[in-house]
mmCIF file of the N, C-alpha and C atoms, coordinates in Angstrom:
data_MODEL
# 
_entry.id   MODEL 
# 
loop_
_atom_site.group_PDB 
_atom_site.id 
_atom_site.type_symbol 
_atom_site.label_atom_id 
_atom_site.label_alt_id 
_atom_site.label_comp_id 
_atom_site.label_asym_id 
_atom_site.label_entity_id 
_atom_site.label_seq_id 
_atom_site.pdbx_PDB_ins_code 
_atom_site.Cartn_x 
_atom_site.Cartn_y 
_atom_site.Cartn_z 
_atom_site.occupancy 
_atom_site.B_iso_or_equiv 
_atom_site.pdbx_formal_charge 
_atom_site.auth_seq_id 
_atom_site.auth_comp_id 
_atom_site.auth_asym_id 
_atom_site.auth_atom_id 
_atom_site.pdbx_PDB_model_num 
ATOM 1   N N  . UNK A 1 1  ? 0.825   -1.195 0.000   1.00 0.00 ? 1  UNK A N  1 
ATOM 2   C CA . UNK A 1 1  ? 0.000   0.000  0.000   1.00 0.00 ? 1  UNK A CA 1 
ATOM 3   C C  . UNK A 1 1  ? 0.867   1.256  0.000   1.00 0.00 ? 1  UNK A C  1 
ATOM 4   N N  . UNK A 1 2  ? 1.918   1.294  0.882   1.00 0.00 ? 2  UNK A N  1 
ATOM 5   C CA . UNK A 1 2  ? 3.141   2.088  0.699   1.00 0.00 ? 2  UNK A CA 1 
ATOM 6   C C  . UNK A 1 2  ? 3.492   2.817  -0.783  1.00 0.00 ? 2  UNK A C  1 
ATOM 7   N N  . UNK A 1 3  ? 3.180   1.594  -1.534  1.00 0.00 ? 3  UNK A N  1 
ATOM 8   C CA . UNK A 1 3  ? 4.448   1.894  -2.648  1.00 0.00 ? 3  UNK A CA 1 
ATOM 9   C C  . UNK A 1 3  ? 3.648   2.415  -3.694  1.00 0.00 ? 3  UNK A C  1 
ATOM 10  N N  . UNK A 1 4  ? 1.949   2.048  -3.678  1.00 0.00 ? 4  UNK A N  1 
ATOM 11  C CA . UNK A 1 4  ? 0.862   2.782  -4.317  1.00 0.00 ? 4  UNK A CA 1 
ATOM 12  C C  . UNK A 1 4  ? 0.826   4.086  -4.182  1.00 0.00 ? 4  UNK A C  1 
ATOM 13  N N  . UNK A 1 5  ? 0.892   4.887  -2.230  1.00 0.00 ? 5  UNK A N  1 
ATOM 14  C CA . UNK A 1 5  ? 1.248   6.219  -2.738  1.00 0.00 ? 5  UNK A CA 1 
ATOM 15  C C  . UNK A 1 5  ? 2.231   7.168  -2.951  1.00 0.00 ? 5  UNK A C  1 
ATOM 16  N N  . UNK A 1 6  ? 3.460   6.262  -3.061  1.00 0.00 ? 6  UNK A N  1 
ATOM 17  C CA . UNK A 1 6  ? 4.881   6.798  -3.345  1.00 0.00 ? 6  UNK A CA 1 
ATOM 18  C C  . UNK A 1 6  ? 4.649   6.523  -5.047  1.00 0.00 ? 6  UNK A C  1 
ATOM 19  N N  . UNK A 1 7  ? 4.018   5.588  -5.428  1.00 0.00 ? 7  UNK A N  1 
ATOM 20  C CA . UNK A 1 7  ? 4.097   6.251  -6.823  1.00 0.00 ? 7  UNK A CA 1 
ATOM 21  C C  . UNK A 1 7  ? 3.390   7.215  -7.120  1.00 0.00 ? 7  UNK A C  1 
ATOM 22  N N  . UNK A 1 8  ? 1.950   7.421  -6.544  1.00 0.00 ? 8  UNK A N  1 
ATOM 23  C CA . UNK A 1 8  ? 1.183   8.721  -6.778  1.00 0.00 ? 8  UNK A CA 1 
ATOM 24  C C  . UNK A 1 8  ? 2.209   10.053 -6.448  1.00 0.00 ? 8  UNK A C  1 
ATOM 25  N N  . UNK A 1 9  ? 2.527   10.050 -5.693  1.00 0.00 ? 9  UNK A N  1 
ATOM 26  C CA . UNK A 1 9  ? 3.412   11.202 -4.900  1.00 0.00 ? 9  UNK A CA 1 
ATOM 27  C C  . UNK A 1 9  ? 4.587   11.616 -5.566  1.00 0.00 ? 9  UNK A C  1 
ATOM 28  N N  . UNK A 1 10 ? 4.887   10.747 -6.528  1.00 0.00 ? 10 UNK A N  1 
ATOM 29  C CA . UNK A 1 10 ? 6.507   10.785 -8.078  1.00 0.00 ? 10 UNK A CA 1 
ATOM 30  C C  . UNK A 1 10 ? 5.205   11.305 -9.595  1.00 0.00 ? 10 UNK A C  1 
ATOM 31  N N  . UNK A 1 11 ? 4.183   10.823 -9.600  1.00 0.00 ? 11 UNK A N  1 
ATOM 32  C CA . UNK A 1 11 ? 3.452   10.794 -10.576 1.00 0.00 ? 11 UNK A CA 1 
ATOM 33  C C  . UNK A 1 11 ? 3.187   12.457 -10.588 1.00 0.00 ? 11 UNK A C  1 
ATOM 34  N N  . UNK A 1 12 ? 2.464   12.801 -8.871  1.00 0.00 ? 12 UNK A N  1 
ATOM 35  C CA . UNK A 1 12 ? 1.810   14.488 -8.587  1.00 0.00 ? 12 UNK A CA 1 
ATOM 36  C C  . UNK A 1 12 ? 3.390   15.204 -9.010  1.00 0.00 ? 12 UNK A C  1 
ATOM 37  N N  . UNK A 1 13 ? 5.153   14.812 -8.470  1.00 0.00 ? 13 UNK A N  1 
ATOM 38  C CA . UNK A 1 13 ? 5.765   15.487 -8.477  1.00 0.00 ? 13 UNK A CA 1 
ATOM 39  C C  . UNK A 1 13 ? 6.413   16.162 -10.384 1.00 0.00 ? 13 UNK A C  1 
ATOM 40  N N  . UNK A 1 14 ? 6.341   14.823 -11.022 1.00 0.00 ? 14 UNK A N  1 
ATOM 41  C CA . UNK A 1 14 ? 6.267   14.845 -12.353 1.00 0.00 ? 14 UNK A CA 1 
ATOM 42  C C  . UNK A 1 14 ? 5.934   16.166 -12.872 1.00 0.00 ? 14 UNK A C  1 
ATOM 43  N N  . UNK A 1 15 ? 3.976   16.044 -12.598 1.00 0.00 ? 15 UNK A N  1 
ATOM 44  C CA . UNK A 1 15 ? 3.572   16.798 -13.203 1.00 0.00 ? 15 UNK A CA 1 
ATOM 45  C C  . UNK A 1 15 ? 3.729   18.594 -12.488 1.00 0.00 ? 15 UNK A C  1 
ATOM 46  N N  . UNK A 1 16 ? 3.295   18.269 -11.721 1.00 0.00 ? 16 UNK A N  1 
ATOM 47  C CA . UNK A 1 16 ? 3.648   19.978 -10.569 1.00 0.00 ? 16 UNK A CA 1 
ATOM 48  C C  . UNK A 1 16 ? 4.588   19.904 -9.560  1.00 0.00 ? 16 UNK A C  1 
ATOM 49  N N  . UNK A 1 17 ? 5.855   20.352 -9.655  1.00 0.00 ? 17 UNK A N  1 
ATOM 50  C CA . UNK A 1 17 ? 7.335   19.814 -9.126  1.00 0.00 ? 17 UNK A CA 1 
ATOM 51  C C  . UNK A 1 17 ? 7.499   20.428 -7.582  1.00 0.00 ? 17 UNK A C  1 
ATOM 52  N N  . UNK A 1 18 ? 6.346   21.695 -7.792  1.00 0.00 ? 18 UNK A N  1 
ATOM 53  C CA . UNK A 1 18 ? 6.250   22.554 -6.570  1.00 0.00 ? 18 UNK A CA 1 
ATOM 54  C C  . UNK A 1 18 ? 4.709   22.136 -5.223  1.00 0.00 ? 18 UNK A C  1 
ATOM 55  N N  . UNK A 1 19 ? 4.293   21.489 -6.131  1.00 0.00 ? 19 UNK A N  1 
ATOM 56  C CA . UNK A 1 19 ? 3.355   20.721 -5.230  1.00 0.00 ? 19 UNK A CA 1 
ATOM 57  C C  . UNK A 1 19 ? 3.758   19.642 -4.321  1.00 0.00 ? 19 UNK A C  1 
ATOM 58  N N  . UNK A 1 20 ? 4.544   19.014 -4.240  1.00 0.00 ? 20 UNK A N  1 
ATOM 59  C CA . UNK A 1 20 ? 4.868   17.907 -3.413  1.00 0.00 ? 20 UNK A CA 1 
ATOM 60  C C  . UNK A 1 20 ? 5.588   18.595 -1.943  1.00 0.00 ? 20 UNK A C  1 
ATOM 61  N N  . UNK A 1 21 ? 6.692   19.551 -2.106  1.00 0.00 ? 21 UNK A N  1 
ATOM 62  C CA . UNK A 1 21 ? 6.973   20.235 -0.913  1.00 0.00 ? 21 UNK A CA 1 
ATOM 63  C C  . UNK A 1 21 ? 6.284   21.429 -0.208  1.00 0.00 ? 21 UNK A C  1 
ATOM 64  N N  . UNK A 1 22 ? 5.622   22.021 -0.816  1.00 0.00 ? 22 UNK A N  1 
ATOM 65  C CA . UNK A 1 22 ? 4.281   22.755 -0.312  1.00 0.00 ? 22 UNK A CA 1 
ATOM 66  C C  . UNK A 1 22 ? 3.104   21.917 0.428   1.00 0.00 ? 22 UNK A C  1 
ATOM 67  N N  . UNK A 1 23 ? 3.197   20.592 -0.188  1.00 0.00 ? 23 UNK A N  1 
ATOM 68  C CA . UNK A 1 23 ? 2.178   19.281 0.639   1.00 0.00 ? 23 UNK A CA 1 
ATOM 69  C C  . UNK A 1 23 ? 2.924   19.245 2.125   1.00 0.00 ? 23 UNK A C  1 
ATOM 70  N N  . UNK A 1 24 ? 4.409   19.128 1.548   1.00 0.00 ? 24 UNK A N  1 
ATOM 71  C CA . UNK A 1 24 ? 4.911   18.731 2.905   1.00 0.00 ? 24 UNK A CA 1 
ATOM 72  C C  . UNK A 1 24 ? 5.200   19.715 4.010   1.00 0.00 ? 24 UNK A C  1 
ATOM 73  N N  . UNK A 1 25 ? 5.600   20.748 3.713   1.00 0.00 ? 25 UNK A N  1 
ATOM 74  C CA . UNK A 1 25 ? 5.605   21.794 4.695   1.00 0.00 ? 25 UNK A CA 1 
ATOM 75  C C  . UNK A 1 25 ? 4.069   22.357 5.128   1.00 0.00 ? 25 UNK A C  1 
ATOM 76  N N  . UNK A 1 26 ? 2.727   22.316 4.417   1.00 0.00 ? 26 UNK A N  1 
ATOM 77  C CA . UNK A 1 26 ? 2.043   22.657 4.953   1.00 0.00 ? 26 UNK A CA 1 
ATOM 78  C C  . UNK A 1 26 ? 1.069   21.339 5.652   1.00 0.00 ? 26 UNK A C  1 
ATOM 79  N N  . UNK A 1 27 ? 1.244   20.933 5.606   1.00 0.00 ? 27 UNK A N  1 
ATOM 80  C CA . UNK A 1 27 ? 0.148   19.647 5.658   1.00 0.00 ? 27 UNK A CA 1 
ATOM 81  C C  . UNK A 1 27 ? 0.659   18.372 6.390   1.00 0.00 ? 27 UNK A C  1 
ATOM 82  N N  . UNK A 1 28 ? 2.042   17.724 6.180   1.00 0.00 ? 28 UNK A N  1 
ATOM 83  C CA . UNK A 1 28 ? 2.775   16.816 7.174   1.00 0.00 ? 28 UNK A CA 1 
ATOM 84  C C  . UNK A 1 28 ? 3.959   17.029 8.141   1.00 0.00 ? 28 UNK A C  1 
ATOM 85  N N  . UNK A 1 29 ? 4.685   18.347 8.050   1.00 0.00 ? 29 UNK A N  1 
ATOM 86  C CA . UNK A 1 29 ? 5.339   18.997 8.749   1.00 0.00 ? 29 UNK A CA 1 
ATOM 87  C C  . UNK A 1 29 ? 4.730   19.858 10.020  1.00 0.00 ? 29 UNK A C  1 
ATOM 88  N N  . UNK A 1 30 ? 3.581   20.466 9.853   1.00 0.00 ? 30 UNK A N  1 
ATOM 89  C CA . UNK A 1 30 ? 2.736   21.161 10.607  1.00 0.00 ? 30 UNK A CA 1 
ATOM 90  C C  . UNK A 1 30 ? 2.242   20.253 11.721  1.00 0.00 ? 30 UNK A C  1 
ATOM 91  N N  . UNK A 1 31 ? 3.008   20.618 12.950  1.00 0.00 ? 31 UNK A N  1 
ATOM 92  C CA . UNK A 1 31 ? 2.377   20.320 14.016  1.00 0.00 ? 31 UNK A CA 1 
ATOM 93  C C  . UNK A 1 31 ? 0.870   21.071 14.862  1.00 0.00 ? 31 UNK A C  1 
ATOM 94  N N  . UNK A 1 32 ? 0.032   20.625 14.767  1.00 0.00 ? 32 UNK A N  1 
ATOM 95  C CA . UNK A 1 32 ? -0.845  21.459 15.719  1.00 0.00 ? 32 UNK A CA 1 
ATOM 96  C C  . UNK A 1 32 ? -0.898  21.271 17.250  1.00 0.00 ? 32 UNK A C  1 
ATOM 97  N N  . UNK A 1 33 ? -0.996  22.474 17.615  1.00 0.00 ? 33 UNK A N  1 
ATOM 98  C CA . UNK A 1 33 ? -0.411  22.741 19.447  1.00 0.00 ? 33 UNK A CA 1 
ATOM 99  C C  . UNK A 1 33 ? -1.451  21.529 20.061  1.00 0.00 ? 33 UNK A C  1 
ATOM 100 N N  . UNK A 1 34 ? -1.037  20.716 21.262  1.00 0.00 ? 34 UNK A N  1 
ATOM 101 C CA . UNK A 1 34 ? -2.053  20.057 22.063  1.00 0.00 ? 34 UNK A CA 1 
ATOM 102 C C  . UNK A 1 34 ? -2.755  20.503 23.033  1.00 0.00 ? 34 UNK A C  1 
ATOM 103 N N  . UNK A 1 35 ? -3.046  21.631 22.966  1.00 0.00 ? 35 UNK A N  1 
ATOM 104 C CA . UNK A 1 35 ? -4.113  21.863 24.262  1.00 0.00 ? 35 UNK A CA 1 
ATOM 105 C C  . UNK A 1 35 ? -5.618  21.836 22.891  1.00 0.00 ? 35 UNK A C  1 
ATOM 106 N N  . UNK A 1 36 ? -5.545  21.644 21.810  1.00 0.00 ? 36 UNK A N  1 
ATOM 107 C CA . UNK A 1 36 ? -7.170  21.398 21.047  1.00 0.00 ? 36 UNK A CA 1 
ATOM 108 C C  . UNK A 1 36 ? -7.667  20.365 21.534  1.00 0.00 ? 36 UNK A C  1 
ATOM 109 N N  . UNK A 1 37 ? -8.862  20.334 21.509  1.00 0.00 ? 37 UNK A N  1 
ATOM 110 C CA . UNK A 1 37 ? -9.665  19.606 21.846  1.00 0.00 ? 37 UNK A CA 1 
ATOM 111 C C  . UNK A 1 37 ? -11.148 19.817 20.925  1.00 0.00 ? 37 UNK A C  1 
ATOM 112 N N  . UNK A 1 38 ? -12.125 19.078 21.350  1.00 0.00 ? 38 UNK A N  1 
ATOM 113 C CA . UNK A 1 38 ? -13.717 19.219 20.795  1.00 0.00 ? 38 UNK A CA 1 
ATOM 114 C C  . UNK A 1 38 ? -13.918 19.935 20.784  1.00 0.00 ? 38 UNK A C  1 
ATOM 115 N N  . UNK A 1 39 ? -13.977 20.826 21.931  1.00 0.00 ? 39 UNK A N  1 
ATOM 116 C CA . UNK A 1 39 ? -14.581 22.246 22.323  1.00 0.00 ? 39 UNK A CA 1 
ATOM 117 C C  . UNK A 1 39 ? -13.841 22.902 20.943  1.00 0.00 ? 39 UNK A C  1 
ATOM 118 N N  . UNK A 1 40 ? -12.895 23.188 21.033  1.00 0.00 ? 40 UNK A N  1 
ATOM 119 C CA . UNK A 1 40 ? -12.484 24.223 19.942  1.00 0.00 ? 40 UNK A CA 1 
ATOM 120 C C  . UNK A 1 40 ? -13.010 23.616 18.573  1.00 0.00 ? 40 UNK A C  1 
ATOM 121 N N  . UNK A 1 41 ? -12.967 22.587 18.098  1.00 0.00 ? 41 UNK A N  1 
ATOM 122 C CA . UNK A 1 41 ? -12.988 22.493 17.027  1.00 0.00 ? 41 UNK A CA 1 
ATOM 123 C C  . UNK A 1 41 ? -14.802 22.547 16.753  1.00 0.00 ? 41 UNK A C  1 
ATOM 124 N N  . UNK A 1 42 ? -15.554 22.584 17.540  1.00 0.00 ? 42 UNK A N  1 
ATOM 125 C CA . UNK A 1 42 ? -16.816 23.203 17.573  1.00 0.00 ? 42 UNK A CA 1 
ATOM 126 C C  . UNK A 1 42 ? -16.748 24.559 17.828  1.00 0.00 ? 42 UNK A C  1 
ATOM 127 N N  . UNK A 1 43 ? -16.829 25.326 18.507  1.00 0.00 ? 43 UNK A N  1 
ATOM 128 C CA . UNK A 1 43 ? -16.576 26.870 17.937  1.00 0.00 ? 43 UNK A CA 1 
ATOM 129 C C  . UNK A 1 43 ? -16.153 27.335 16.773  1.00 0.00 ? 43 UNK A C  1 
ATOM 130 N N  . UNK A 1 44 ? -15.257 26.782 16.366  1.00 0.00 ? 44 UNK A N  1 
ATOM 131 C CA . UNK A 1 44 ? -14.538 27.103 15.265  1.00 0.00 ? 44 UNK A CA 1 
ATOM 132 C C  . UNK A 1 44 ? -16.006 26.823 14.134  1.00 0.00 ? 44 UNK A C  1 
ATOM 133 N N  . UNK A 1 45 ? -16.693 25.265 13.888  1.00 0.00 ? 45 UNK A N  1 
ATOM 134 C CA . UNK A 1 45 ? -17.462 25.094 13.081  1.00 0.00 ? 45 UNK A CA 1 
ATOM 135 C C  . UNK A 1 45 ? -18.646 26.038 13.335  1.00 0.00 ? 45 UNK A C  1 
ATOM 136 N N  . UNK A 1 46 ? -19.034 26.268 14.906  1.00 0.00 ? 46 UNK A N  1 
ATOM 137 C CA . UNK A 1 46 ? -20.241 27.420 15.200  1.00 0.00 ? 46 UNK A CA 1 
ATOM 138 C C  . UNK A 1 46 ? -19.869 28.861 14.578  1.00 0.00 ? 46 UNK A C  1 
ATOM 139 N N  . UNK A 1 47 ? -18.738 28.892 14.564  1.00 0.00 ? 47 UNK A N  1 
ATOM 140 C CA . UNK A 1 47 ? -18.561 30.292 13.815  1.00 0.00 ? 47 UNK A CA 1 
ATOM 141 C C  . UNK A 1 47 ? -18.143 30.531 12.182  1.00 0.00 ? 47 UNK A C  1 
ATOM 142 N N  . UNK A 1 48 ? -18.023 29.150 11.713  1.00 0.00 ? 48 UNK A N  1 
ATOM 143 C CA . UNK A 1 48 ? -18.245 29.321 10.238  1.00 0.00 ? 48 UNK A CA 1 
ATOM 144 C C  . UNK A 1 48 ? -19.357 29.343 9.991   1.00 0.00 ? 48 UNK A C  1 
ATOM 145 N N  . UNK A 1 49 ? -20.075 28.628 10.454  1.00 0.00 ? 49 UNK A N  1 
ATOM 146 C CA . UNK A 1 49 ? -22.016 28.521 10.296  1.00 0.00 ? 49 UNK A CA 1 
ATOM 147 C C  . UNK A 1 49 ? -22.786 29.922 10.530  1.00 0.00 ? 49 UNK A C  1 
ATOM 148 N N  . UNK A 1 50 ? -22.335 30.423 11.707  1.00 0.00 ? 50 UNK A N  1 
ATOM 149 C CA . UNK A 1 50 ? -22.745 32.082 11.739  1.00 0.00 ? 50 UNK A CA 1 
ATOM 150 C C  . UNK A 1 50 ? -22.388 33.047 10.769  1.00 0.00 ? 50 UNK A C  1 
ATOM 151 N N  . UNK A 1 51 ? -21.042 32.992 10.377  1.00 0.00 ? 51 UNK A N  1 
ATOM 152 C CA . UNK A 1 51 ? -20.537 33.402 9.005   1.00 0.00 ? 51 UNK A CA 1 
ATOM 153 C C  . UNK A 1 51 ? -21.469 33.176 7.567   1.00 0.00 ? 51 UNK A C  1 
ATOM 154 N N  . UNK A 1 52 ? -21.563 32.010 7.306   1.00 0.00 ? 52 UNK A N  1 
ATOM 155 C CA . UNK A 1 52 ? -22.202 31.719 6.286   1.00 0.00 ? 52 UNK A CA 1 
ATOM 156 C C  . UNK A 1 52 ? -23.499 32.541 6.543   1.00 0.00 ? 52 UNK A C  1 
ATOM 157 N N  . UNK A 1 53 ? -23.944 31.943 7.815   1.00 0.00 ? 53 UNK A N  1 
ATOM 158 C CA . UNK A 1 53 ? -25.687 32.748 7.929   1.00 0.00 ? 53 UNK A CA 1 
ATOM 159 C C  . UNK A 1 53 ? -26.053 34.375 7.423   1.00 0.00 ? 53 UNK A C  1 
ATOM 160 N N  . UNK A 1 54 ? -24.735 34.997 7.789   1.00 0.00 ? 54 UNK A N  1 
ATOM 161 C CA . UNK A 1 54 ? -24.727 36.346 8.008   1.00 0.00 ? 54 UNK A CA 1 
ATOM 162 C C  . UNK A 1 54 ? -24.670 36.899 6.688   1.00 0.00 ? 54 UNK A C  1 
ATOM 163 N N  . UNK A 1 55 ? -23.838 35.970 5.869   1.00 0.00 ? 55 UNK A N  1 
ATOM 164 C CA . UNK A 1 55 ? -23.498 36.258 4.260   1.00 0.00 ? 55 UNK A CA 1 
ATOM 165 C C  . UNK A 1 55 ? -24.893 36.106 3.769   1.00 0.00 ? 55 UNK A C  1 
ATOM 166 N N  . UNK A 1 56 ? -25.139 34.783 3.925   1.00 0.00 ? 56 UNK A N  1 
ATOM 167 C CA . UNK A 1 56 ? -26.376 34.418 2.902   1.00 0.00 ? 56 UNK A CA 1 
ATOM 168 C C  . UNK A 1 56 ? -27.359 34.944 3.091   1.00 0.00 ? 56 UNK A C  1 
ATOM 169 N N  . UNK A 1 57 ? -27.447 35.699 3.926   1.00 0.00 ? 57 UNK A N  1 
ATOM 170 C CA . UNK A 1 57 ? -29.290 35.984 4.804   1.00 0.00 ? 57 UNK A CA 1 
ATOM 171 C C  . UNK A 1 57 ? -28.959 38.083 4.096   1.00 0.00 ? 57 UNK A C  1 
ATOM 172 N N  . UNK A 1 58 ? -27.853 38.586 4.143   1.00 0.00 ? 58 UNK A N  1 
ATOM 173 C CA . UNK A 1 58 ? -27.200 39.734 3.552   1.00 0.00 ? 58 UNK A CA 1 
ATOM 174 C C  . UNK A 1 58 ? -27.674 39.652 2.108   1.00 0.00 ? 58 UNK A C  1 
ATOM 175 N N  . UNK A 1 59 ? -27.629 38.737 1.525   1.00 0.00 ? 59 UNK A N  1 
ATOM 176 C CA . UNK A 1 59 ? -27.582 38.535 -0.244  1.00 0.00 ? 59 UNK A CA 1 
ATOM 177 C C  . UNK A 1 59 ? -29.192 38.008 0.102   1.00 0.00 ? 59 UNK A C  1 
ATOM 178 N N  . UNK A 1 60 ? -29.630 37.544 0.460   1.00 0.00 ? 60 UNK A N  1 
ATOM 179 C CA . UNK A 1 60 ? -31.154 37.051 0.440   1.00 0.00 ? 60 UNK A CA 1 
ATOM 180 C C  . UNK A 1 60 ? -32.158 38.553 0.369   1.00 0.00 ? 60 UNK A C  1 
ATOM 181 N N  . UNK A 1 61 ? -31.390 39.216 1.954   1.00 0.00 ? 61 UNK A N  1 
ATOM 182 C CA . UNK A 1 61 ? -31.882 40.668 1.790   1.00 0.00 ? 61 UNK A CA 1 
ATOM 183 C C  . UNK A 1 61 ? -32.009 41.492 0.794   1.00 0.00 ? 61 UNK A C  1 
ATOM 184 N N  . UNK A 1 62 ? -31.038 41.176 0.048   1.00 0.00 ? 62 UNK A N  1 
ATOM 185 C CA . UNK A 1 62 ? -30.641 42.398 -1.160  1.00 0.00 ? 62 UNK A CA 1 
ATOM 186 C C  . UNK A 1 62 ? -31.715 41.655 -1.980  1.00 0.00 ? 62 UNK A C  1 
ATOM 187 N N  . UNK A 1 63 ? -32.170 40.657 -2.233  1.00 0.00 ? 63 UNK A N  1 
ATOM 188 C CA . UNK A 1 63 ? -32.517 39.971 -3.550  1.00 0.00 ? 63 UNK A CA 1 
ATOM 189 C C  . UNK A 1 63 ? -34.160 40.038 -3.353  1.00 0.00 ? 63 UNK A C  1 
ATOM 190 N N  . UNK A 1 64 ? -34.516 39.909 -2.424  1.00 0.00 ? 64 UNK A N  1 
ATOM 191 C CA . UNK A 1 64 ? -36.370 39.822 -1.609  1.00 0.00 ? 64 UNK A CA 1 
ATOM 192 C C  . UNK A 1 64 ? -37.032 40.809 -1.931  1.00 0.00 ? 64 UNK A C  1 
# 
């Protein structure tokens, strides 16, 4: 299974040479701090949802 995505990962570098270390510095290098927990990662989703609300219900206004 290894070697399935080490070839994907030579195949992505092939084609976009700058994509494979931008994967790695942002995405498997990146430690996130341990004090997260549930709690945060629910706020975080309660306040994209309020976001969205605030947008869409703004553009609903304009359009009614």
């Amino acid at each position: 299974m290894a070697n399935v995505f080490t070839s994907i990962g030579d195949w992505v570098t092939e084609r976009a040479p700058g994509m494979m270390p931008m994967y790695r510095k942002h995405m498997t290098e990146y430690y996130a701090p341990k004090n997260f927990n549930l709690w945060y990662y629910f706020g975080s989703l309660a306040l994209l949802v309020l976001v969205n609300q605030i947008v869409t219900g703004i553009f609903l206004t304009m359009n009614y």
